[in-house]
C-alpha positions in Angstrom: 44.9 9.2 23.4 43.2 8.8 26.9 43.5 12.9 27.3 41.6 12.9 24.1 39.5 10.6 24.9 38.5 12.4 27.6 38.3 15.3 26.5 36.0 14.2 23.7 33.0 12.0 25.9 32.8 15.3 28.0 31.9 17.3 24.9 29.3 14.8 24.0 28.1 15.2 27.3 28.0 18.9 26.9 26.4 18.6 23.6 23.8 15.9 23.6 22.6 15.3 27.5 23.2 19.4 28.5 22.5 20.7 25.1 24.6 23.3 25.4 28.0 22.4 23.6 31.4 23.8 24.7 33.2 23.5 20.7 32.1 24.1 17.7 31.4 20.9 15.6 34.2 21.5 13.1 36.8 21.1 16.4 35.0 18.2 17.8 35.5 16.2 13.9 38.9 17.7 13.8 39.6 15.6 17.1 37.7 12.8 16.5 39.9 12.3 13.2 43.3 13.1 15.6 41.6 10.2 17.8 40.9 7.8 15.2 44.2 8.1 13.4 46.4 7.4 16.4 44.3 4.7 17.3 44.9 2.9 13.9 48.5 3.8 14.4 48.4 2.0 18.1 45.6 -0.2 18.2 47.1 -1.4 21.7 45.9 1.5 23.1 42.9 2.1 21.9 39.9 2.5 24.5 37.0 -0.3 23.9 34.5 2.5 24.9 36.4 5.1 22.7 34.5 7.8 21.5 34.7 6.9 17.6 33.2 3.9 18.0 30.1 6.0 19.5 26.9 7.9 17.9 24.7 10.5 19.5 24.7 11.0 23.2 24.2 8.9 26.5 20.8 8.5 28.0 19.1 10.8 30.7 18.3 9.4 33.8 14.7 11.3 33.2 13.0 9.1 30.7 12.0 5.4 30.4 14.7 4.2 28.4 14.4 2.3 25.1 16.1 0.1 22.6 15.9 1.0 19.1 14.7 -1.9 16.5 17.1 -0.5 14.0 20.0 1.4 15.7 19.9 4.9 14.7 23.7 5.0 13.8 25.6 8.5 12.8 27.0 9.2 9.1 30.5 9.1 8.0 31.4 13.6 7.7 33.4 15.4 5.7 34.1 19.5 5.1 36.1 19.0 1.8 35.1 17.7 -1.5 38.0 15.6 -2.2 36.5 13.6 0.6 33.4 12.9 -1.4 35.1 12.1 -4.6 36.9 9.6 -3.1 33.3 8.2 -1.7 31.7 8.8 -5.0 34.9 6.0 -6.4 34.3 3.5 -3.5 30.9 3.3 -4.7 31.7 3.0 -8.4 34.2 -0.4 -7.3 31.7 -1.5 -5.4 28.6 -2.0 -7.4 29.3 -0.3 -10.4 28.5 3.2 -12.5 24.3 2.1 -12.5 23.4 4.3 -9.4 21.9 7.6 -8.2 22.4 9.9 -5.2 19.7 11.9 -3.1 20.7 15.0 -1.8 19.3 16.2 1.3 19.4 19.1 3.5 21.6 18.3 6.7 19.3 19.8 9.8 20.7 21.1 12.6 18.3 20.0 14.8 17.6 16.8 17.1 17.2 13.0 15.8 14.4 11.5 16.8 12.5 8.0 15.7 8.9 7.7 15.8 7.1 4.2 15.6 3.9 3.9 14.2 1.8 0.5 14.5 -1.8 0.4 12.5 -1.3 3.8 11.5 -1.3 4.9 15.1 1.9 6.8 16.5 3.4 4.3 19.3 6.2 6.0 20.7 8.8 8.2 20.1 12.3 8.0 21.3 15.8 10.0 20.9 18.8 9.2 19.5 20.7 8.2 22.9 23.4 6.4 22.2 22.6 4.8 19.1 21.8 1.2 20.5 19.1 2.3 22.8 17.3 5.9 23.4 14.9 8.3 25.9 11.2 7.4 25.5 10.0 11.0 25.0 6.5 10.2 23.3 4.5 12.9 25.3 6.6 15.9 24.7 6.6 14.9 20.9 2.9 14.8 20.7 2.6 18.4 21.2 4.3 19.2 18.0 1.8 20.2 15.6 3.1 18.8 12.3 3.7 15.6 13.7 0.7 12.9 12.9 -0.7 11.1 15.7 -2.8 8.7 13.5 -2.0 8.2 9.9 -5.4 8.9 7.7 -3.8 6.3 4.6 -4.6 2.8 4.5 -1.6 2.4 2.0 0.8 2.0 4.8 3.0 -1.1 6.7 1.5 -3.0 9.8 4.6 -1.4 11.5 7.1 0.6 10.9 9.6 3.9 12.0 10.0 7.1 10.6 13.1 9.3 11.1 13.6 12.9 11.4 14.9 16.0 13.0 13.2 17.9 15.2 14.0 21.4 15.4 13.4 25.3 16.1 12.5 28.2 13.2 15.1 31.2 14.1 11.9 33.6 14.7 10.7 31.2 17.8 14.4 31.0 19.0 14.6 35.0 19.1 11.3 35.4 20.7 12.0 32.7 23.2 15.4 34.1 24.1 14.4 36.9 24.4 11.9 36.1 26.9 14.7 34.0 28.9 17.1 36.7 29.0 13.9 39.2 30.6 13.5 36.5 33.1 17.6 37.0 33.8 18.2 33.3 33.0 21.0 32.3 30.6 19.9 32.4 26.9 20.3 29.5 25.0 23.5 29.5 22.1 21.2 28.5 18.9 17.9 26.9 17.9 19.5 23.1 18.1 19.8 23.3 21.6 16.8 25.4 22.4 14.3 22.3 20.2 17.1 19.7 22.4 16.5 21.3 25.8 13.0 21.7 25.1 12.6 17.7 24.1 13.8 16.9 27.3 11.6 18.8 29.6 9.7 16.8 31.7 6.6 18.7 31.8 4.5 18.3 28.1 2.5 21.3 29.1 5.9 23.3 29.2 6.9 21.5 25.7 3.6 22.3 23.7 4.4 26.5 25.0 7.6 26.4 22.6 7.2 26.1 18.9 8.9 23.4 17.2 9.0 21.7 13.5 9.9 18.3 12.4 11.2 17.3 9.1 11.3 13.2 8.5 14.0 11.5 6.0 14.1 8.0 6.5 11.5 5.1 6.7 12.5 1.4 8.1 10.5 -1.6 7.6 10.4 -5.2 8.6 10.6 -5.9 4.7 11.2 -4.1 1.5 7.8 -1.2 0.8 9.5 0.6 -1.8 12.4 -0.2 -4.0 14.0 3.1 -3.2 14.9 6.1 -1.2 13.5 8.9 -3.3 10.3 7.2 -3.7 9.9 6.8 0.2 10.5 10.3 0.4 7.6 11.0 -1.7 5.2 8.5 -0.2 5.7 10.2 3.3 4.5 13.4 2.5 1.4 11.9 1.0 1.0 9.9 4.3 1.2 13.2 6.1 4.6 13.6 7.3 6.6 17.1 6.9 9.1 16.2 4.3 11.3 19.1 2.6 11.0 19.9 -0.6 15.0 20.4 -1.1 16.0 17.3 -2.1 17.2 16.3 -5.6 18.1 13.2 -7.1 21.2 12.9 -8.5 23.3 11.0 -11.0 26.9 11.9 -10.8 29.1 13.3 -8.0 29.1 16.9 -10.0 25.6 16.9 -9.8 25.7 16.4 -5.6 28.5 19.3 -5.4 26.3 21.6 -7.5 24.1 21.2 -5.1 26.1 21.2 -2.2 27.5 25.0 -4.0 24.2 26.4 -4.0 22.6 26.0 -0.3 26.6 27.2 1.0 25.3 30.8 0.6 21.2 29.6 0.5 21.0 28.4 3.3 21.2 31.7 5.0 17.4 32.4 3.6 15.6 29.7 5.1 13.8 30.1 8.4 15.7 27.4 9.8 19.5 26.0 10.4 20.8 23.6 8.2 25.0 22.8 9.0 25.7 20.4 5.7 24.0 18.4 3.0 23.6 14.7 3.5 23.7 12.4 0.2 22.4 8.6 -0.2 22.9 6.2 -2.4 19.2 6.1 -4.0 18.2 2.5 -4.5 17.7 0.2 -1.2 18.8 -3.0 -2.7 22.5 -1.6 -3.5 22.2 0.2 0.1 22.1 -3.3 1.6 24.6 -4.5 -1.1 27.2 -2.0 0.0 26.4 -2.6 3.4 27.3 -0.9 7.3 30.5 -0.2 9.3 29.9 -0.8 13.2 29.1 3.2 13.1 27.6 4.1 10.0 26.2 3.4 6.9 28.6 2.6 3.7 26.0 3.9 1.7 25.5 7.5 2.9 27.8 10.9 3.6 27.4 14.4 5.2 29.2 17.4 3.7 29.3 19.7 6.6 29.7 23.8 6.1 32.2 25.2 8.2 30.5 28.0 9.8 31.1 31.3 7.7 33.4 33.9 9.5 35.6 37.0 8.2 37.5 39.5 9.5 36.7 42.9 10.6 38.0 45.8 13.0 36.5 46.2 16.6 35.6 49.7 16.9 34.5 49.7 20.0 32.6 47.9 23.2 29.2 49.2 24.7 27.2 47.9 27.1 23.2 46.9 27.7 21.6 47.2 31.3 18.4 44.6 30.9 15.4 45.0 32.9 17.0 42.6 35.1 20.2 44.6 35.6 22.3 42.4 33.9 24.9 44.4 31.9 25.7 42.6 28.4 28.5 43.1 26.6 28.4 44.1 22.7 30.7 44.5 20.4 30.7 47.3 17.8 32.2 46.6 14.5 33.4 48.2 11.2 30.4 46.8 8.8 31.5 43.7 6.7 28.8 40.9 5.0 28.8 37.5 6.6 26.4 35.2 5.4 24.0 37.4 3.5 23.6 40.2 5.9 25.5 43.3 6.9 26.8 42.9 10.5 27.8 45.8 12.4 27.0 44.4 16.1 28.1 40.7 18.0 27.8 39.6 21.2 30.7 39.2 23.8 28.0 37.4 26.5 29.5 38.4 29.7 33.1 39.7 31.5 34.7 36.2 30.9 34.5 36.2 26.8 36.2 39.3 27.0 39.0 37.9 29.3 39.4 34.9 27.0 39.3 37.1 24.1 42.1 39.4 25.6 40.3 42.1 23.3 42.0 45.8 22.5 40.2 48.8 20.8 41.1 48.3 17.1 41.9 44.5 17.3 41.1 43.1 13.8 38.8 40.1 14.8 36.8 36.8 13.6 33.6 36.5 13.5 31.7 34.0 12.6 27.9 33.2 11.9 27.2 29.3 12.1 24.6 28.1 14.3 23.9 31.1 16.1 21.7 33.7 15.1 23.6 36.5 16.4 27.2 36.9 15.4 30.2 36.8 18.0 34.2 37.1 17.7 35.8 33.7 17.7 39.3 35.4 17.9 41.6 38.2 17.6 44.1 38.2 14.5 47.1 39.2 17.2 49.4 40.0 13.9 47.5 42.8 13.3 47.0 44.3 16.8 48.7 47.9 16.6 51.1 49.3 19.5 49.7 50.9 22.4 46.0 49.5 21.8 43.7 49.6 24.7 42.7 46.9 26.4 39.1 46.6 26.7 38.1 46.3 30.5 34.6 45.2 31.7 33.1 48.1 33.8 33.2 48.0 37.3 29.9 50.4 37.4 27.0 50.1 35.7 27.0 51.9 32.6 23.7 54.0 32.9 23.4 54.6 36.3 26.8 54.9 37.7 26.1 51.9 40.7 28.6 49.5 41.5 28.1 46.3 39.5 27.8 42.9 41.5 28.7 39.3 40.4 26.7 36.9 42.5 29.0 33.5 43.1 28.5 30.9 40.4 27.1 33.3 38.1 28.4 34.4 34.8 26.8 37.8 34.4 27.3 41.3 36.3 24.4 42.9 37.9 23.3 46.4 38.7 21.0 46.5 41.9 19.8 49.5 41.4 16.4 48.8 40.2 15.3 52.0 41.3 17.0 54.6 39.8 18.5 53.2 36.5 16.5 53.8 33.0 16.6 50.9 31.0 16.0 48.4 34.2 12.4 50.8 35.6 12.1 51.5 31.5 12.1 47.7 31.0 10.0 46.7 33.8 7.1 48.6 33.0 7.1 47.5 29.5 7.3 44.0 30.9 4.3 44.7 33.2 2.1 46.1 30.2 2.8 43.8 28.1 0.4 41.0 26.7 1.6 38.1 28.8 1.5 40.0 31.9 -0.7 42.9 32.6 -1.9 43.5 28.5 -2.6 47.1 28.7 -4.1 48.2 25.2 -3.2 51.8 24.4 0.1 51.7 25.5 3.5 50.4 23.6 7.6 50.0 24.2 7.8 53.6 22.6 5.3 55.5 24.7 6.8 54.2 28.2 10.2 55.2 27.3 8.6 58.8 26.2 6.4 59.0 29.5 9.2 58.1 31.6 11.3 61.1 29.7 8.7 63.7 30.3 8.6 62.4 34.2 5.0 61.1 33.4 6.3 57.5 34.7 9.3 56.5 37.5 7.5 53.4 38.6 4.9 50.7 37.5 2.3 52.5 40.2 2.6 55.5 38.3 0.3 54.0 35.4 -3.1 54.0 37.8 -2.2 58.1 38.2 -2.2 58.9 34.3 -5.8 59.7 34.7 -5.0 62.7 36.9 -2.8 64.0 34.5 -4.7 63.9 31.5 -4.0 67.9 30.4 -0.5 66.9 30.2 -0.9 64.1 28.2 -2.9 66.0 25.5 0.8 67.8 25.4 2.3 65.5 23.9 3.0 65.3 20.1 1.2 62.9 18.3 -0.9 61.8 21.3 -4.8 62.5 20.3 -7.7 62.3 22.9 -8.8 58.8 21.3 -5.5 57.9 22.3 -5.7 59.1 25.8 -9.0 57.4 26.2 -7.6 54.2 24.6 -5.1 54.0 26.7 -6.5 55.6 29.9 -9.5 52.5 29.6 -6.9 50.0 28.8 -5.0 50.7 32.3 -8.6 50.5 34.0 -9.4 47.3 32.7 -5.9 45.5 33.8 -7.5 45.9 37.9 -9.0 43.2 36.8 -6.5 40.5 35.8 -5.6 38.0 38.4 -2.9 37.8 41.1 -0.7 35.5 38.8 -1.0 38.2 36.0 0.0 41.2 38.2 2.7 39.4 40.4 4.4 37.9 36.8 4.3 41.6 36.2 6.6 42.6 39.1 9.1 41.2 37.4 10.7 39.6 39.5 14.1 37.6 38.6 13.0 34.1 37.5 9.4 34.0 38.2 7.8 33.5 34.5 4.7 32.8 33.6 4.2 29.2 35.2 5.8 30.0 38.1 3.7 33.4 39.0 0.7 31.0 38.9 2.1 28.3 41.1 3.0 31.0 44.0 -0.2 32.7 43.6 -2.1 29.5 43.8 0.6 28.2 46.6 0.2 31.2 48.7 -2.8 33.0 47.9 -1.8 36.5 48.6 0.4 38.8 48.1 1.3 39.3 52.0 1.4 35.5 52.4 4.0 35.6 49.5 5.8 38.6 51.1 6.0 36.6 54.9 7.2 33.4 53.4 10.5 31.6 54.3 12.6 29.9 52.0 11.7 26.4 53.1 8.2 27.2 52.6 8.4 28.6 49.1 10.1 25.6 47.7 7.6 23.5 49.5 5.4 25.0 46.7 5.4 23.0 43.7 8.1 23.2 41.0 9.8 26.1 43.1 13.0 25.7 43.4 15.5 27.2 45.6 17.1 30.2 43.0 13.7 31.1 42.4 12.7 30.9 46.3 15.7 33.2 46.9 15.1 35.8 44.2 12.0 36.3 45.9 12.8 36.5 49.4 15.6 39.3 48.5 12.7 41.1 46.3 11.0 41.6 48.7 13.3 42.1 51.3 13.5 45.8 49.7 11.4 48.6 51.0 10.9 50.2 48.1 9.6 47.0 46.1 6.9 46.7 49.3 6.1 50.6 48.9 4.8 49.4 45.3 3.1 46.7 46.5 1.0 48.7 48.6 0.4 51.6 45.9 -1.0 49.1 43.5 -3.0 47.9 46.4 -4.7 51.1 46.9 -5.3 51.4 43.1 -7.5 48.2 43.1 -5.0 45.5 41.2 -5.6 41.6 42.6 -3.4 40.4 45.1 -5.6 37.7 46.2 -6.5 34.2 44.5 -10.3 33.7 44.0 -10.7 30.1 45.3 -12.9 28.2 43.3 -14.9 25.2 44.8 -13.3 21.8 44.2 -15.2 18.8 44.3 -12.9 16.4 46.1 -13.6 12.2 45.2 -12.5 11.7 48.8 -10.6 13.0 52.3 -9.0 10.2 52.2 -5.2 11.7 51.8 -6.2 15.0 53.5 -3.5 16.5 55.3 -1.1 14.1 53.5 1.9 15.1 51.6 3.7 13.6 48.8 6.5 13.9 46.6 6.2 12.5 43.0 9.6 10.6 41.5 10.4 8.3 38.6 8.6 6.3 36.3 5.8 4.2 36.7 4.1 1.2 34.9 -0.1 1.7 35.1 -0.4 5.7 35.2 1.9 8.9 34.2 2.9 11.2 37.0 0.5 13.6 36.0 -2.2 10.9 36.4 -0.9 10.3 39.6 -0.5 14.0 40.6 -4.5 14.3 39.8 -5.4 11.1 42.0 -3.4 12.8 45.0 -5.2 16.1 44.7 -8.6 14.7 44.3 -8.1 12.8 47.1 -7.3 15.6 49.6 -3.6 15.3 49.4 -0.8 17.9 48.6 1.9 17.4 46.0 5.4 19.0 47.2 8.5 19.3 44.9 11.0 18.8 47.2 12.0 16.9 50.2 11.9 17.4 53.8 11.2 15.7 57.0 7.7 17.0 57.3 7.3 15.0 53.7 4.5 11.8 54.6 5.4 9.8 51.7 7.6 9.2 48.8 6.1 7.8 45.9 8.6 6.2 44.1 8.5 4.6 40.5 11.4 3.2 38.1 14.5 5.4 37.6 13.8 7.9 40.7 16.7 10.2 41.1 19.2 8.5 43.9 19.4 12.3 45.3 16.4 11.9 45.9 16.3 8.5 47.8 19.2 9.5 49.3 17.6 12.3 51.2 14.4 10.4 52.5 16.2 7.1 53.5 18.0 9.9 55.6 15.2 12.2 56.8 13.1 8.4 57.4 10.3 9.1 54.7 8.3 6.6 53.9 8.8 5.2 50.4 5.9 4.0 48.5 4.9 2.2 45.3 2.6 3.0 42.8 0.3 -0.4 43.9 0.8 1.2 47.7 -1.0 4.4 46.7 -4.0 2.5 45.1 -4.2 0.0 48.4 -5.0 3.6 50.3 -7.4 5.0 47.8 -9.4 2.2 47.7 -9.8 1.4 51.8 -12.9 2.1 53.0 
């Protein structure tokens, strides 16, 4: 029981403070049951903080921290529909055969409660753990199809709303995609992309990644409606996203009809659903049948188990990134799994195929649940034939032949040789054209790869010398002179996009969008960048050490500076163009702060603002050439740790106002 329990809290951990889970929910259930049974059996051993007595998650140390006015507890789950006639009888003793059901789409997404007071959104706070939640109003503002104020006059004085936000699978593609480009780890499905994003602490960073809301459940301090399904209706007048696959139900065969028809639907929608949840319709008989100390009497989820079937593993290839990261994929005899043919699935790195123990030929599982792409859950070992070979990760890379490196606490295999390995200078210099970066019109994914065949391209420098070899270029099939000129104009025109534009372009490992600008506008130029230490680069706001080292071993390459200086003499911008800033003082020139925790009259970013206008420098980390600490509610204890011990001065919030308004 204690190994269990355990074993369980870490999950939850895993799941609803990291977002990124280490079991599939059907495992987690199957040992929450295990749990729950033994402790009924020995109640004398049963943990007063056990798990099954639980909902949601526990509460980040990032956010203010609030408790809920109705606790947000979980619903009672089930995967088989014995389960549900048995709660469709408990219902019948209970209050009787005069009743309906709602039937709802189960989201896979995140729970979140928003309060609204005269029709103006208050604030908007997770799940946490049921009793009390994360205050994340700002990040929830930037989703689009959530109201901030409420046009209807025909609503309470107060009241909450409930939903679940979440990602489309589109955005989640795009998005990984993007994070796997930058070499970070991709994310395993859209629920933990829409959780991990929620729980940023930069809004700006928030509003970047697309996410949806749908809303389900409306509390009040007395009864507004006299049931659930005319809530439901009401909301969406009042502006709130509310789905439109619902039905209201009056018998049990009704809900499983239902419940048969989105098993396979589900697969069409543009977003991930994991069960159906179904309500008894009417509130008055809700509050007649009452709560347990976890969930509500009155309510059930059906959960899918995640579809999977067995095909044969043909055979394993591998993918060389622009990064050099070498992926793993495994190619499979063509079987249907949730409304598609696959043929592909992912084996994410050296470990999954260790864990797997996979052999050419293995007959394996694969499932398609909450992640988009398909990937082998396990090998069916009664099938493996004699003598099959074992698969063996590749100690070279793949394309180029170079020894592959593992650097220590990472999960992938790299290969360094940026240089002379296709896909990795293939991939950068469709990164550096592309519309984020460089956005060279005239030019596409296809046409690099072709130019690079015909020994047109080798390096991102070799763009600015197309122009020279325009008789070759009118060579190429399918490749008119409007084209050339197109394209030719297009590569002329990017000399003029800024320092952060071109140095995003590099490519280097980690540096995104946001972070490109904050080194261009933290060092200026290129050759500042180039000389800097690692101290020095994560003195630069929101630069970290991975990052600060990715760059220093960039450039610590010849050939990377022999770029550098080509694209130099072709006229791209190395340099920041300082505008003039009209300061409201000097009075915190030369002064340095570091921003942590919470505070009661302005936001950090309101704060941040004051600093800078003032003359003063905001630094992300700590150090003993820091001057001062400003310190709010629930500052990390890393943090206070490390100036108490380096003797910087610790100020409040009142502190830096005192020193703004001296004369």
């Amino acid at each position: 029981m204690d190994a269990l329990v355990n074993e369980l809290n870490q999950h939850s951990y895993n799941y609803y403070v990291l977002a990124m889970p280490t079991i599939a929910d059907y495992e987690f259930d199957k040992k929450l049951e295990e749990l729950s049974k033994l402790e009924k059996e020995h109640p004398e051993f049963a943990d007063p903080d056990s798990p099954t007595l639980k909902v949601g998650g526990d509460i980040t140390k990032n956010f203010v921290t609030v408790k809920h006015r109705w606790p947000m507890l979980s619903l009672g789950n089930t995967y088989n529909e014995q389960d549900l006639r048995d709660f469709d009888e408990r219902i019948k003793k209970a209050i009787g055969d005069n009743f309906e059901y709602v039937c709802e789409l189960k989201f896979d997404g995140l729970s979140i409660s928003l309060t609204y007071q005269d029709n103006q959104l208050l604030r908007a706070v997770t799940r946490g753990d049921g009793t009390k939640g994360d205050d994340v109003t700002a990040n929830v503002k930037t989703i689009s199809n959530i109201p901030h104020h409420l046009k209807t006059a025909d609503t309470p004085a107060l009241f909450e709303i409930r939903g679940e936000i979440l990602m489309h699978s589109a955005a989640f593609e795009r998005l990984n995609k993007e994070r796997e480009e930058l070499g970070e780890v991709p994310y395993a499905n859209p629920r933990n992309f829409a959780s991990g994003t929620i729980k940023m602490q930069d809004p700006k960073e928030v509003a970047k990644r697309p996410l949806d809301a749908f809303f389900y459940s409306l509390n009040t301090e007395k009864e507004y409606f006299k049931t659930h399904w005319e809530s439901l209706q009401e909301l969406g007048k009042w502006g709130f996203h509310v789905s439109e696959h619902t039905k209201l139900s009056n018998t049990i065969e009704d809900v499983l009809e239902f419940i048969h028809y989105w098993e396979n639907e589900r697969f069409n929608l543009s977003y991930d659903i994991d069960g159906i949840v179904i309500k008894v319709n009417s509130f008055t008989q809700q509050q007649e049948l009452g709560f347990t100390a976890k969930s509500p009497r009155w309510a059930i989820s059906y959960k899918y188990k995640a579809q999977e079937v067995e095909t044969i593993l043909e055979s394993v290839s591998y993918q060389v990134g622009r990064t050099g990261a070498v992926t793993p994929v495994a190619n499979l005899k063509p079987v249907q799994l949730a409304g598609t043919t696959v043929k592909r699935a992912t084996l994410h790195n050296a470990n999954e195929i260790e864990r797997l123990d996979l052999h050419v030929g293995d007959s394996v599982f694969v499932e398609k649940g909450g992640e988009i792409i398909p990937k082998i859950i396990e090998v069916n070992l009664d099938k493996r034939k004699v003598g099959a070979q074992r698969v063996i990760y590749p100690v070279s890379c793949p394309e180029c032949g170079t020894t592959l490196v593992r650097k220590e606490g990472e999960v992938a295999f790299y290969c360094l040789n940026d240089e002379g390995c296709r896909p990795q200078i293939v991939g950068k210099i469709q990164h550096f054209i592309s519309r984020k970066a460089m956005n060279i019109d005239g030019l596409g994914d296809e046409t690099i790869e072709s130019f690079y065949d015909k020994g047109l391209l080798g390096h991102i420098s070799d763009l600015y010398t197309l122009k020279d070899r325009a008789e070759e270029l009118k060579n190429i099939e399918r490749f008119g002179e409007r084209s050339i000129e197109n394209m030719l104009k297009g590569i002329e025109l990017s000399k003029q996009m800024p320092f952060e534009k071109v140095l995003f372009g590099l490519g280097i490992r980690y540096v995104g969008e946001t972070v490109a600008k904050k080194l261009a506008i933290g060092t200026g130029h290129i050759d500042h960048l180039i000389a800097a230490k690692l101290e020095e680069l994560t003195a630069i706001d929101e630069i970290g050490g991975r990052i600060a080292e990715s760059i220093t071993e960039y450039f610590s390459k010849q050939a990377h500076i022999d770029q550098i200086n080509l694209l130099k003499s072709h006229g791209l911008q190395f340099e920041t163009i300082n505008t003039v800033v009209t300061l409201d003082s000097n009075k915190l020139t030369g002064k340095t702060f570091v921003i942590s925790g919470v505070f009661e009259k302005y936001s950090r970013e309101e704060l941040k603002d004051m600093i800078e206008n003032n003359g003063g420098k905001i630094l992300s980390s700590i150090s003993a050439k820091l001057n001062y600490l400003l310190a709010g509610d629930n500052m990390g204890p890393s943090k206070l740790e490390k100036a108490q011990k380096l003797n910087v001065p610790l100020i409040s919030e009142n502190d830096l106002l005192e020193m703004l308004n001296k004369d």
